[in-house]
DRENLO-735484 format. One record per residue (C-alpha): x, y, z; residue in three letters. Coordinates in nm, 3 decimals. Layout:
N
<x=X, y=Y, z=Z, aa=ala>
...
END
This chain:
446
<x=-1.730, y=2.695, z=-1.422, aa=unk>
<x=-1.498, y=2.977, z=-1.437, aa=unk>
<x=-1.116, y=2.916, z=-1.411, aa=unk>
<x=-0.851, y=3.157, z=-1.274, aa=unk>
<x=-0.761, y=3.295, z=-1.603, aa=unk>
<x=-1.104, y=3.365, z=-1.700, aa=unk>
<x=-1.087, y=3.658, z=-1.410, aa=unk>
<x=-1.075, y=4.002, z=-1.537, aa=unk>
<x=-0.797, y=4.197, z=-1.390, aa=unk>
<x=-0.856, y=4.578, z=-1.357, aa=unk>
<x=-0.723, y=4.841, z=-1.119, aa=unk>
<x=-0.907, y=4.748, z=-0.847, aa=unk>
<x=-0.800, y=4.355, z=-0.804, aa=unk>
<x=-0.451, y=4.397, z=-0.956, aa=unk>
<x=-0.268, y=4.435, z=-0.621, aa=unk>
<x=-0.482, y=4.109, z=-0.537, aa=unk>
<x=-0.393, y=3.926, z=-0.845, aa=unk>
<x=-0.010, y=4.028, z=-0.814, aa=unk>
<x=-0.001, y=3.938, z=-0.411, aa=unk>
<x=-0.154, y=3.575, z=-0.469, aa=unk>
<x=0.105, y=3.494, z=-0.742, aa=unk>
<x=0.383, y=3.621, z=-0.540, aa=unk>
<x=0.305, y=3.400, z=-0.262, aa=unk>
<x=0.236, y=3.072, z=-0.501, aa=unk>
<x=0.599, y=3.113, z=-0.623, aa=unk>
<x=0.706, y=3.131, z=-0.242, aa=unk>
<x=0.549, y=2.831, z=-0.168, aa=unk>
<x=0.713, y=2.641, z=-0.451, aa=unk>
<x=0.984, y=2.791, z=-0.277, aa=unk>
<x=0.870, y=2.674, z=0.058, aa=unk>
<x=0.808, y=3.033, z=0.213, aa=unk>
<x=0.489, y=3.072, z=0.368, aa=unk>
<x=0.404, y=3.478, z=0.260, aa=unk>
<x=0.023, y=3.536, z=0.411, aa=unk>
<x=-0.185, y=3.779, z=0.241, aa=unk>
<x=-0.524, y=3.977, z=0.321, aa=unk>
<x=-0.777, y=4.150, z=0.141, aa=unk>
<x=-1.011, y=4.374, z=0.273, aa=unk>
<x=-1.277, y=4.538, z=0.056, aa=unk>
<x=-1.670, y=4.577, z=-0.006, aa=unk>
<x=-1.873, y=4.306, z=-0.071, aa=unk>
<x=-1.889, y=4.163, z=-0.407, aa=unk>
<x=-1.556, y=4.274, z=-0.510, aa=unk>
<x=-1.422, y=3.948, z=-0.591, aa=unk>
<x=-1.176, y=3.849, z=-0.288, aa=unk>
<x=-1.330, y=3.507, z=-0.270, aa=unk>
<x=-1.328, y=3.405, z=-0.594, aa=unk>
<x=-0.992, y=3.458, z=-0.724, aa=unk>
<x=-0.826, y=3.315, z=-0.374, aa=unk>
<x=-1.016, y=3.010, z=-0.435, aa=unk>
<x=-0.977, y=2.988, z=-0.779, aa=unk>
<x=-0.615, y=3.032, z=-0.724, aa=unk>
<x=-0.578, y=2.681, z=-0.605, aa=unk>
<x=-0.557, y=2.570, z=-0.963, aa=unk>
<x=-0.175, y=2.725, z=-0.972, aa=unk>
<x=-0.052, y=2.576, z=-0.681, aa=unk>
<x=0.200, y=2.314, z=-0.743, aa=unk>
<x=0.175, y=2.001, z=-0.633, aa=unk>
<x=0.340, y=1.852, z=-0.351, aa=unk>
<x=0.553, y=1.472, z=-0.284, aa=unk>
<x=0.477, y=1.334, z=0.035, aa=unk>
<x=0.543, y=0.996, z=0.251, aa=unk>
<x=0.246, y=0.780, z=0.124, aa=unk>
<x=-0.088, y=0.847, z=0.283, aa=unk>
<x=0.058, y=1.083, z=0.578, aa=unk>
<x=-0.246, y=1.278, z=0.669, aa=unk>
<x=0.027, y=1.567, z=0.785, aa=unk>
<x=0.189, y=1.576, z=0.475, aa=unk>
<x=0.513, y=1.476, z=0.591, aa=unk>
<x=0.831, y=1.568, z=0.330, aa=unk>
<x=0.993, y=1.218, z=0.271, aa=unk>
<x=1.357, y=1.447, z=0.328, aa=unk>
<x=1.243, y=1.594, z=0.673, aa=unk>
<x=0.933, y=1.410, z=0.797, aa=unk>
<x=0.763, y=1.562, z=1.120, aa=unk>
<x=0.464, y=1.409, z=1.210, aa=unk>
<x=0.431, y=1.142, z=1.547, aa=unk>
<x=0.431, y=0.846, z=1.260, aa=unk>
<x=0.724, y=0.945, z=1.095, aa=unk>
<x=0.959, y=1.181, z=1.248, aa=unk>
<x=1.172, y=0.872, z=1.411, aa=unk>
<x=1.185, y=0.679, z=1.081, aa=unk>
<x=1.566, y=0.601, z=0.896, aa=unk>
<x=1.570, y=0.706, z=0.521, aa=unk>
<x=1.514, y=0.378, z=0.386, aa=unk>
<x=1.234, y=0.313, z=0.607, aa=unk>
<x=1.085, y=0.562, z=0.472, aa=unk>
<x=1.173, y=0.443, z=0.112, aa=unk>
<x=1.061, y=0.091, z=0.227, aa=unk>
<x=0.629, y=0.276, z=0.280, aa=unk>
<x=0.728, y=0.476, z=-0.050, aa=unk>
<x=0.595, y=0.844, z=-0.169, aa=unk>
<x=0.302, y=0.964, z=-0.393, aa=unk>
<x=0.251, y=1.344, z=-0.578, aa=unk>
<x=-0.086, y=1.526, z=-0.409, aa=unk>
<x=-0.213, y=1.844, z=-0.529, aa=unk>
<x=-0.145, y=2.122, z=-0.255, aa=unk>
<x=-0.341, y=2.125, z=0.025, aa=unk>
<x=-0.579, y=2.410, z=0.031, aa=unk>
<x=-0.824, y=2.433, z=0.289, aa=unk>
<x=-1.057, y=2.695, z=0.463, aa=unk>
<x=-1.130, y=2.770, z=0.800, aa=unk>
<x=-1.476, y=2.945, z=0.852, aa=unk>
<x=-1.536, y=3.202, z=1.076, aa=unk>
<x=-1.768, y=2.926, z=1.312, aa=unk>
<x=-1.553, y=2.674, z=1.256, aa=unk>
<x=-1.447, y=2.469, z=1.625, aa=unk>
<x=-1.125, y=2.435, z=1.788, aa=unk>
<x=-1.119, y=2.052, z=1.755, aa=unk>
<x=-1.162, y=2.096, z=1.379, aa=unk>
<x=-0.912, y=2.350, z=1.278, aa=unk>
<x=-0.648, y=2.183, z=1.593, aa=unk>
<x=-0.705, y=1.842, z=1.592, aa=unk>
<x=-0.902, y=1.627, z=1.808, aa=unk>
<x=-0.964, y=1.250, z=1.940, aa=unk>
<x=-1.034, y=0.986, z=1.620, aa=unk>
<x=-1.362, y=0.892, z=1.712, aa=unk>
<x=-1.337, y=0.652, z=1.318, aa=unk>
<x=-1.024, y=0.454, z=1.551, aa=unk>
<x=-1.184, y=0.500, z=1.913, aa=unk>
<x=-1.520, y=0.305, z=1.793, aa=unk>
<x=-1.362, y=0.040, z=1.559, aa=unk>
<x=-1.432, y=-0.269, z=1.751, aa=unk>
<x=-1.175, y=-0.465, z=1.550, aa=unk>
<x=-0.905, y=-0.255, z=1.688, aa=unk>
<x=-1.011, y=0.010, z=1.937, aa=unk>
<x=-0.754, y=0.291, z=1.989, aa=unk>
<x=-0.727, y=0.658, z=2.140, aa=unk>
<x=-0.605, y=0.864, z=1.854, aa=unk>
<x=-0.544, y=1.212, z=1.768, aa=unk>
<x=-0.763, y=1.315, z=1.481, aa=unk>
<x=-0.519, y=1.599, z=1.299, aa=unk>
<x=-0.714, y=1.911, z=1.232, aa=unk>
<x=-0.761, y=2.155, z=0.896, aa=unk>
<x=-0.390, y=2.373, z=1.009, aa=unk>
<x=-0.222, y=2.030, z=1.070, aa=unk>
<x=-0.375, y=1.868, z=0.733, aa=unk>
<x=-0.254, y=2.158, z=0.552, aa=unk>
<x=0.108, y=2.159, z=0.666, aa=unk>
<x=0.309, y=2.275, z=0.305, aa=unk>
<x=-0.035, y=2.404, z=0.128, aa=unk>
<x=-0.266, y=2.708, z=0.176, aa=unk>
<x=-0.547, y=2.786, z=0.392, aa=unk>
<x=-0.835, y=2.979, z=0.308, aa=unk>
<x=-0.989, y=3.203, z=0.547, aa=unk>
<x=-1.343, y=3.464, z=0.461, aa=unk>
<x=-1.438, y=3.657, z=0.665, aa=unk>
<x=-1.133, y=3.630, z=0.929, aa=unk>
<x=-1.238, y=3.950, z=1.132, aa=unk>
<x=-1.561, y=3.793, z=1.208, aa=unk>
<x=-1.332, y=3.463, z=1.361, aa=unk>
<x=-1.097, y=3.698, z=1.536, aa=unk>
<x=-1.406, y=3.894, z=1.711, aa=unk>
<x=-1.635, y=3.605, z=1.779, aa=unk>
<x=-1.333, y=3.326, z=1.871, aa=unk>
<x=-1.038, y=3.456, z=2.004, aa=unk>
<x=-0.881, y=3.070, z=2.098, aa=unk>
<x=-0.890, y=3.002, z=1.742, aa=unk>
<x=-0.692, y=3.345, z=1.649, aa=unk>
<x=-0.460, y=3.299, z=1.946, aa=unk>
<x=-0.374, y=2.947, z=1.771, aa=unk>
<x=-0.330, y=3.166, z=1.416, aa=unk>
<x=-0.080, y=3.383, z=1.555, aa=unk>
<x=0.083, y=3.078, z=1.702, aa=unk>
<x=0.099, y=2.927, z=1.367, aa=unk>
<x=0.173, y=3.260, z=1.122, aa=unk>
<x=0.404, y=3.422, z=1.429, aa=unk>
<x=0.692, y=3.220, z=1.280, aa=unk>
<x=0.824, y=3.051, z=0.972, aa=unk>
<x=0.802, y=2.733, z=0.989, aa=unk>
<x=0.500, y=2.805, z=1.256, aa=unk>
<x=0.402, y=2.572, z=1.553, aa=unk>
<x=0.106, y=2.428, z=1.676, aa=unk>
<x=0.030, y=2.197, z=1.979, aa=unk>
<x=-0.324, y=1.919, z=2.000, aa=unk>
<x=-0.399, y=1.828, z=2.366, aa=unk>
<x=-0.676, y=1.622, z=2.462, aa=unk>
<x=-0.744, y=1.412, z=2.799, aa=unk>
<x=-0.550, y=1.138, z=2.850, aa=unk>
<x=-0.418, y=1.110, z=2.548, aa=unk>
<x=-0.004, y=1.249, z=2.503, aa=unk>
<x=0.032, y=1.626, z=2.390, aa=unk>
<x=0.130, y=1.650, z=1.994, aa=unk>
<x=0.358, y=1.940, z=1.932, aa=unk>
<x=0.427, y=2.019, z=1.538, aa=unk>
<x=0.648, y=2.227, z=1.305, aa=unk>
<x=0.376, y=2.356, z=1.069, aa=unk>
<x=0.449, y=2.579, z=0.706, aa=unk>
<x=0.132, y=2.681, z=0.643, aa=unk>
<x=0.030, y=2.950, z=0.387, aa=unk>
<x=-0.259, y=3.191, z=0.555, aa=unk>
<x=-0.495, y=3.387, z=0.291, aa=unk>
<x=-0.781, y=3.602, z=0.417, aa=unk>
<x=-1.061, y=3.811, z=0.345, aa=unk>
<x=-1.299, y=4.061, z=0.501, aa=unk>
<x=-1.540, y=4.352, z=0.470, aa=unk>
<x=-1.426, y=4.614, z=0.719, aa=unk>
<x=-1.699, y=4.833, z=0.682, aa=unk>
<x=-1.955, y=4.565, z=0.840, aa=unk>
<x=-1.962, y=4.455, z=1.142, aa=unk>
<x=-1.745, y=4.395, z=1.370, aa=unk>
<x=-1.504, y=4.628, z=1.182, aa=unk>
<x=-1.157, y=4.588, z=1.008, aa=unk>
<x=-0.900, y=4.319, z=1.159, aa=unk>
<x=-0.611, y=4.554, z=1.213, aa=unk>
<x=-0.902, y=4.733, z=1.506, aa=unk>
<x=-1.017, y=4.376, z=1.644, aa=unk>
<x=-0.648, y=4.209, z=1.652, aa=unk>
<x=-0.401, y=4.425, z=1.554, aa=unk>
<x=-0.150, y=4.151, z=1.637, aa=unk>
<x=-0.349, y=3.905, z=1.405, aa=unk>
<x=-0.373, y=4.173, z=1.150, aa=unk>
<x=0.049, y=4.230, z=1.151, aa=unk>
<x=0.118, y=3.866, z=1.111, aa=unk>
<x=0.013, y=3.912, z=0.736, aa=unk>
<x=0.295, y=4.017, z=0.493, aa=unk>
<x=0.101, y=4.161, z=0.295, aa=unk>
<x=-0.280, y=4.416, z=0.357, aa=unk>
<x=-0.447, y=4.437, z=-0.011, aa=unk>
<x=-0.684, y=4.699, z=-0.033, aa=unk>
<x=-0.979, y=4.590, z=-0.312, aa=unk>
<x=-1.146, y=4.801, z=-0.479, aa=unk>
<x=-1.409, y=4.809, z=-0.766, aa=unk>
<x=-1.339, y=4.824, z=-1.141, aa=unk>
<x=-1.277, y=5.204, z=-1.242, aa=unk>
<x=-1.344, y=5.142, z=-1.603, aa=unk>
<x=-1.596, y=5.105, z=-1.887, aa=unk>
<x=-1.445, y=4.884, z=-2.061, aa=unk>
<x=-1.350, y=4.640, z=-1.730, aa=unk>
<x=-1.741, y=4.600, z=-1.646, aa=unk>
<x=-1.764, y=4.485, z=-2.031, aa=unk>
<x=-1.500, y=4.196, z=-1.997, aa=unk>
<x=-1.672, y=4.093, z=-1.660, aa=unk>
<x=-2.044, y=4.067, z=-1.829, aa=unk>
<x=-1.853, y=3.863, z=-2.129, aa=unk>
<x=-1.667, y=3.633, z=-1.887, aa=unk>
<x=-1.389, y=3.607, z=-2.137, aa=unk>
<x=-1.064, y=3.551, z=-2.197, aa=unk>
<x=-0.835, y=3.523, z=-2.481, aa=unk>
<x=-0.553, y=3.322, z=-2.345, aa=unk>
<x=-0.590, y=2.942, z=-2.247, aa=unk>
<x=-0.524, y=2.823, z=-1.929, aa=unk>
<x=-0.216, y=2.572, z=-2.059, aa=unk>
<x=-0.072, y=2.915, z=-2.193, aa=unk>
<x=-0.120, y=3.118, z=-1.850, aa=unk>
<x=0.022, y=2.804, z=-1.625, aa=unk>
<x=0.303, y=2.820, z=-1.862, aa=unk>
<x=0.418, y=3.158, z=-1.829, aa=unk>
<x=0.313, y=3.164, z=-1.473, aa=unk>
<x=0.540, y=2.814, z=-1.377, aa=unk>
<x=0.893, y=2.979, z=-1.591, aa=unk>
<x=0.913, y=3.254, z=-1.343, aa=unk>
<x=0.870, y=2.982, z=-1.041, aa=unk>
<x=1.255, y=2.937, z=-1.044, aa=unk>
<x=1.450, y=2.939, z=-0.655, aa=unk>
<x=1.446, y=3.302, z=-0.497, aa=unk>
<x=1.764, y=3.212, z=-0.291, aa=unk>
<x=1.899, y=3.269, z=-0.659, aa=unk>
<x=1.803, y=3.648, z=-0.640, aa=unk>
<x=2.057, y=3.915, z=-0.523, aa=unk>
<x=2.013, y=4.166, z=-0.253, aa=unk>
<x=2.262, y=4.389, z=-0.265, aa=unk>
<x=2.360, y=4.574, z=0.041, aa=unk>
<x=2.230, y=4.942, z=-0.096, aa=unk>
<x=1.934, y=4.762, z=-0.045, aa=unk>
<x=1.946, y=4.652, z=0.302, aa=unk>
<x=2.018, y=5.024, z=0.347, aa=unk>
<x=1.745, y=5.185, z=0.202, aa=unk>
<x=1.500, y=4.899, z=0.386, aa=unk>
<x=1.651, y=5.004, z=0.682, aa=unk>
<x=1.663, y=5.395, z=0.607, aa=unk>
<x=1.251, y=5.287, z=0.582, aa=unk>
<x=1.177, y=5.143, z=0.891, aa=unk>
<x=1.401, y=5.404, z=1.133, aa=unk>
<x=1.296, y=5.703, z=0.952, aa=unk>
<x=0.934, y=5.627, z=0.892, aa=unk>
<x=0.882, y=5.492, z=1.218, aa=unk>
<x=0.777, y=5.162, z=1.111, aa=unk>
<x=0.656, y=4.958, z=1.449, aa=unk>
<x=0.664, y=4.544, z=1.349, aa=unk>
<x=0.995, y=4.415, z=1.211, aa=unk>
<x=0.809, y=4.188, z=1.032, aa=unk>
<x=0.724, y=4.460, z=0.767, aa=unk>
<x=1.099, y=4.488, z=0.706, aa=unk>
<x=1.162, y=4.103, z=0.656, aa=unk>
<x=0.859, y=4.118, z=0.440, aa=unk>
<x=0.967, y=4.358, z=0.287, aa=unk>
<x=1.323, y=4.201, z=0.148, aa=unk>
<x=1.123, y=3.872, z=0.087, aa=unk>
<x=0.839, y=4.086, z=-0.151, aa=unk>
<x=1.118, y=4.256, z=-0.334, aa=unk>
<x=1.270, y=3.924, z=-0.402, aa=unk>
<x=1.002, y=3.768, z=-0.525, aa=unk>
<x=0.882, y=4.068, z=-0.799, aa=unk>
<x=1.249, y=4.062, z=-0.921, aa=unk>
<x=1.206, y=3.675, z=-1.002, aa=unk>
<x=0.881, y=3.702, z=-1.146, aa=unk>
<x=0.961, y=3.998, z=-1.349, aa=unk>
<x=1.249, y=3.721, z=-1.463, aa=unk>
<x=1.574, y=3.948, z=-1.305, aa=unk>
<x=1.862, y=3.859, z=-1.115, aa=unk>
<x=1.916, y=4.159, z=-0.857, aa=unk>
<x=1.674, y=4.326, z=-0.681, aa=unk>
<x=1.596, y=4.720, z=-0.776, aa=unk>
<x=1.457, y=5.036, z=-0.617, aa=unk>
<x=1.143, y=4.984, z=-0.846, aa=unk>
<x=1.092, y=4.609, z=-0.726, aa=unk>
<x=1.094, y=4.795, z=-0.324, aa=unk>
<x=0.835, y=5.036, z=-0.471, aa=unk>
<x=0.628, y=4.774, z=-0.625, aa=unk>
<x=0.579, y=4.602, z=-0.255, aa=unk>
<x=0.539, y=4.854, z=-0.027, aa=unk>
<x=0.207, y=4.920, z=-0.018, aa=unk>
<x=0.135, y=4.541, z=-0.018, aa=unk>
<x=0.372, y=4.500, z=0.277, aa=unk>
<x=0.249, y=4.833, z=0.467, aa=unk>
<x=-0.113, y=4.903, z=0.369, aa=unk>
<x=-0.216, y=4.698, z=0.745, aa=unk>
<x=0.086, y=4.834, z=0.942, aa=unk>
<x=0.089, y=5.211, z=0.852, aa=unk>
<x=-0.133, y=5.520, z=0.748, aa=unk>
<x=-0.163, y=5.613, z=0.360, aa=unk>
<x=-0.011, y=5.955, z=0.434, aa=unk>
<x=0.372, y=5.716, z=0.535, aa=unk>
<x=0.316, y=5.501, z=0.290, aa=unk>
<x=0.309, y=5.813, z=0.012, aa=unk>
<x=0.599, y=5.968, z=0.179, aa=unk>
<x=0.777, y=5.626, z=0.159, aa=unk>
<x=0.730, y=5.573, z=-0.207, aa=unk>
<x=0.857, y=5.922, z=-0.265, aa=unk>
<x=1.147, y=5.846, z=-0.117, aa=unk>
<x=1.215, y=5.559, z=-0.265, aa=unk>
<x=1.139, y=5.758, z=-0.622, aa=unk>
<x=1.402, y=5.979, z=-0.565, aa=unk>
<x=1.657, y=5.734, z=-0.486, aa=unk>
<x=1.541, y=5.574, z=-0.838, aa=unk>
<x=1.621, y=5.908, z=-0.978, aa=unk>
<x=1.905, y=5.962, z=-0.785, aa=unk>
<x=2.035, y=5.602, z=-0.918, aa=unk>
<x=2.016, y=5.697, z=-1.248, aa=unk>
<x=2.118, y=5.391, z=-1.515, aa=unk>
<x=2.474, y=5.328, z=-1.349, aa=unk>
<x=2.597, y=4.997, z=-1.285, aa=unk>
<x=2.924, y=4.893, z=-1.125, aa=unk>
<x=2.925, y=5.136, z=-0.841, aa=unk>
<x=2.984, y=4.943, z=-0.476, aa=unk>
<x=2.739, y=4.828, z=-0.285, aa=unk>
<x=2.790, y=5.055, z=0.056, aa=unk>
<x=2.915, y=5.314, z=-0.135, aa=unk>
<x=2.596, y=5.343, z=-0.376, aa=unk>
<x=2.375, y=5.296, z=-0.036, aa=unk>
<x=2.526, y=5.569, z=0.117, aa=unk>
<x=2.516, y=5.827, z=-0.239, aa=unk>
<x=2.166, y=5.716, z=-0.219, aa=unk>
<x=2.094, y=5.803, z=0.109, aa=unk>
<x=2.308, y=6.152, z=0.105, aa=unk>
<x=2.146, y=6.259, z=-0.203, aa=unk>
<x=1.792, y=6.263, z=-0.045, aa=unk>
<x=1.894, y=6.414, z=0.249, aa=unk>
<x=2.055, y=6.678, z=0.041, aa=unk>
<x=1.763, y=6.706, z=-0.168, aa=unk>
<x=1.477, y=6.776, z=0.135, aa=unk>
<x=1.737, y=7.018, z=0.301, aa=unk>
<x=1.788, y=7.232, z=-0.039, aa=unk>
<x=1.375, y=7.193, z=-0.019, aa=unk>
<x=1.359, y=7.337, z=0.394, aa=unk>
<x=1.613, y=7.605, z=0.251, aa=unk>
<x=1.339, y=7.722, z=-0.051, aa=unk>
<x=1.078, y=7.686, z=0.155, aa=unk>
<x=1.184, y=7.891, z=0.418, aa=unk>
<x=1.322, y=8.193, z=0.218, aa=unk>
<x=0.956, y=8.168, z=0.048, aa=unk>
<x=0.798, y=8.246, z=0.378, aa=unk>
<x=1.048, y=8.499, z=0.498, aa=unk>
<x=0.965, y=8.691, z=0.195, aa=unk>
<x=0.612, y=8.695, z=0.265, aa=unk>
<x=0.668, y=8.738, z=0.584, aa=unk>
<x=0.838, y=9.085, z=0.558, aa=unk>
<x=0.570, y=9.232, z=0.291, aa=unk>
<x=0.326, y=9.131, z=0.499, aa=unk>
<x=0.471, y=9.335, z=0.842, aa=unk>
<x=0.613, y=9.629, z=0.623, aa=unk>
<x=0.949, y=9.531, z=0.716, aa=unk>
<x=1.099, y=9.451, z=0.377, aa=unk>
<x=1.177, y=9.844, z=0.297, aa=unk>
<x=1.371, y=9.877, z=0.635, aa=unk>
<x=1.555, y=9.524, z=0.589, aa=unk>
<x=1.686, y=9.644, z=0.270, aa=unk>
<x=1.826, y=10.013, z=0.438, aa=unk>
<x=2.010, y=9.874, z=0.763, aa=unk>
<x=2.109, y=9.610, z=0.591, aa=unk>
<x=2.235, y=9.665, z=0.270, aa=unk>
<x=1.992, y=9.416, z=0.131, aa=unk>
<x=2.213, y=9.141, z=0.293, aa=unk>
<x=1.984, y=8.809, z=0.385, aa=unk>
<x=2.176, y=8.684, z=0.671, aa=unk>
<x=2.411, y=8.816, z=0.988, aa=unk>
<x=2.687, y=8.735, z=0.817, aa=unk>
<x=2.728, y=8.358, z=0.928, aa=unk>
<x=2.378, y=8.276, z=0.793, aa=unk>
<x=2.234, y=8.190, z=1.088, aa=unk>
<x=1.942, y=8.453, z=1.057, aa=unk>
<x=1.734, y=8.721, z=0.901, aa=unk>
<x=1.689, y=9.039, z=1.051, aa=unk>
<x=1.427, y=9.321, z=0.978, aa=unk>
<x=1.547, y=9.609, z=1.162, aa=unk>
<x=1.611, y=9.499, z=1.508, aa=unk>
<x=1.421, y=9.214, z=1.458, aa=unk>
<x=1.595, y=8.900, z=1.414, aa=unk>
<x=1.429, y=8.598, z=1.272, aa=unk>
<x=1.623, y=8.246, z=1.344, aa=unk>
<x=1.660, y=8.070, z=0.978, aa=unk>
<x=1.490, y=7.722, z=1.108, aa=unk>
<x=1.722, y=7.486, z=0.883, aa=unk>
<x=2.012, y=7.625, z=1.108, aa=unk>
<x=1.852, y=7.616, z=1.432, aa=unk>
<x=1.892, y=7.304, z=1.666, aa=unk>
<x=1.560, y=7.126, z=1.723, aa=unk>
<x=1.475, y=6.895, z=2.083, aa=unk>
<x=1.169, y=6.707, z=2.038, aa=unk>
<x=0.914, y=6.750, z=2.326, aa=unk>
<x=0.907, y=6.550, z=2.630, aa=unk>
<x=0.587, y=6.374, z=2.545, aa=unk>
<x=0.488, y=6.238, z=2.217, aa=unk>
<x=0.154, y=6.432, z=2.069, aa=unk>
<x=-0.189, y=6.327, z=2.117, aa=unk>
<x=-0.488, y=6.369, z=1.946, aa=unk>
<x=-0.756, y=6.589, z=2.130, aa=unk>
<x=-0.973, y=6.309, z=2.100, aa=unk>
<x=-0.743, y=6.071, z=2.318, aa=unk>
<x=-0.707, y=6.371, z=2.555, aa=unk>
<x=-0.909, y=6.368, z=2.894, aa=unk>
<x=-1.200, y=6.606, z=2.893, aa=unk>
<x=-1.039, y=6.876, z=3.172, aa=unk>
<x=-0.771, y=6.871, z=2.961, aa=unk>
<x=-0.907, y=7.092, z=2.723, aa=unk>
<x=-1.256, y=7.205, z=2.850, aa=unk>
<x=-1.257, y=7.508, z=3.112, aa=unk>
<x=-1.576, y=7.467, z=3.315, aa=unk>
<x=-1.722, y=7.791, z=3.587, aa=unk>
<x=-1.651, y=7.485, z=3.850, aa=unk>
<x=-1.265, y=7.458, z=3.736, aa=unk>
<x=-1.197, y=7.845, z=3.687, aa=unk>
<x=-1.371, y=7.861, z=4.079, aa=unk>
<x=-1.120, y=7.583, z=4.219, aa=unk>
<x=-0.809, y=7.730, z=4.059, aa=unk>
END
């Protein structure tokens, strides 16, 4: 049987690898951070989510509570009501952490909760009972769900009751059956999923966009890119032991509440989200939580530009096109440049350099750019030779507002004020066919 650290990481699972460890240590720090992974068949989602599980830490709980009920802050109907030492009085026990799966056919009653049909048929003591179900049962553990754009498509109760349960942290969820009173629970529940968006019905973020946003982090897999990667798969081998691996992986479990975030941060987060045109505010709290999280497991105190760059593609790969999340990291690469090594500098003072800096640095860009065209420009027209005459090879009218080539004046764009249209763009696809399409009929009528 193969363990977790038997896996062999390459560049097409590393994103995977780093996302599940990131959101074991926020469990142990009881943050729920849900993850997906979309990618071809056979790439290996499955296996190391569920092989994961042997990294969880385990869990106390009130003894034998089915909802896994903190002894500190117990929830469940049983226990919610109970004094401290009554609680002391039925004692605790260590459990491993849940982890369960929901299948794609799985029923409402199972994943919910449903009547106890073991208490309702015990003709010793015959009681109606709710029956918890798998998202109750795994209240402060993980659940496992393949193939979750195949649920969402073919059972859209059971994905309503997922956003229910992932829309906030701690989550909620509600059992209701006939005659029997309505059981409404806190639930902290850690969500990971997996699907193949290029078979049928399609990719999550097309069935249930709203589904597919509740996970902090998209994680696209891909296949091994390497020689040498396929050779340490077929061998099945690896050198360290899995005492050694737990060990290094449980030192960097430490509290994340003990990380800074420094308000340059904040800044640039929020620089991200206005001027990329980020949609969910989710991806922002996701975001500081991520960043967090690397800077602990990389065993730092403060949070840095390169632990923001590290994330975002985890955090936006679901919510965003590729082209935003390039521009993004670019950004963020020249504030990391801009940043330098200094240290000491104030925090809304350094997130404002930061943020001038780059906007100095794409305007001196516009600026090149646009003298690089003008250039061409006049050679192109013939207009460079009489430029040079009337003008006395001067560039601008004098307040640099414009270039002129003879009486021709050309407006310098980086000076000129810009009003965006009425009406955002549209594709010509999303366009209605008389739109675009001039038919004999239409020419006739006008």
């Amino acid at each position: 049987m193969k363990h977790y650290n038997q896996l062999i990481r390459h560049s097409g699972n590393q994103d995977l690898f780093r996302a599940v460890e990131m959101s074991i240590t926020a469990l142990s720090n009881e943050i729920p951070l849900h993850i997906h992974a979309e990618g071809v068949r056979g790439t290996g989602k499955t296996t190391i989510m569920r092989l994961a599980k042997e990294l969880l830490p385990p869990i106390i709980r009130i003894k034998n509570c089915i909802y896994n009920c903190h002894p500190d802050s117990p929830h469940c109907p049983i226990h919610q009501h109970l004094s401290h030492q009554e609680i002391m009085s039925i004692g605790t026990e260590m459990i491993p952490c849940p982890f369960l799966e929901i299948s794609h056919a799985a029923k409402m009653g199972t994943v919910v909760g449903s009547i106890d049909l073991g208490k309702l048929t015990n003709h010793a003591k015959t009681i109606a009972a709710i029956l918890p179900g798998t998202i109750p049962q795994a209240h402060r553990g993980v659940i496992f769900i393949d193939e979750i754009n195949r649920l969402a498509d073919a059972s859209p109760e059971l994905a309503d009751v997922l956003l229910d349960v992932m829309g906030t942290k701690p989550g909620h969820i509600q059992i209701e059956e006939t005659g029997l009173a309505t059981v409404e629970l806190p639930v902290s529940v850690t969500i990971w999923a997996a699907s193949n968006p290029d078979e049928e019905p399609g990719a999550l973020n097309v069935i249930r966009k709203q589904l597919s946003d509740r996970f902090d982090f998209g994680i696209a897999m891909g296949r091994p890119k390497d020689y040498q990667s396929v050779v340490n798969i077929l061998k099945e081998r690896e050198n360290r032991t899995i005492n050694e691996l737990d060990k290094q992986f449980y030192n960097k479990m430490s509290k994340v509440s003990s990380i800074l975030v420094e308000e340059y941060i904040h800044n640039i987060i929020a620089k991200i989200y206005i001027d990329f045109n980020l949609e969910s505010l989710r991806s922002i709290e996701a975001m500081k939580v991520a960043a967090s999280l690397a800077c602990l497991m990389a065993e730092r105190q403060k949070v840095d530009v390169l632990d923001l760059m590290q994330i975002v593609p985890l955090v936006l790969t679901h919510r965003t096109e590729q082209e935003t999340i390039a521009a993004i990291l670019k950004y963020l690469y020249q504030v990391k440049s801009g940043m330098g090594n200094r240290e000491g500098i104030g925090q809304q003072n350094c997130g404002n350099e930061i943020l001038q800096n780059s906007t100095i640095a794409q305007h001196s860009e516009q600026i090149a750019w646009w003298k690089h065209m003008l250039a061409s420009l006049c050679n192109k027209m013939n207009f460079l030779e009489k430029f040079k005459s009337s003008t006395g090879d001067q560039n601008t009218d004098g307040g640099g507002n414009a270039m002129s080539a003879g009486n021709m004046k050309i407006a310098d764009p980086t000076k000129v004020d810009l009003m965006a249209p009425p009406k955002k763009a549209i594709s010509m696809r999303e366009l209605p066919v008389e739109e675009f399409i001039n038919s004999t009929d239409n020419q006739s009528n006008g």
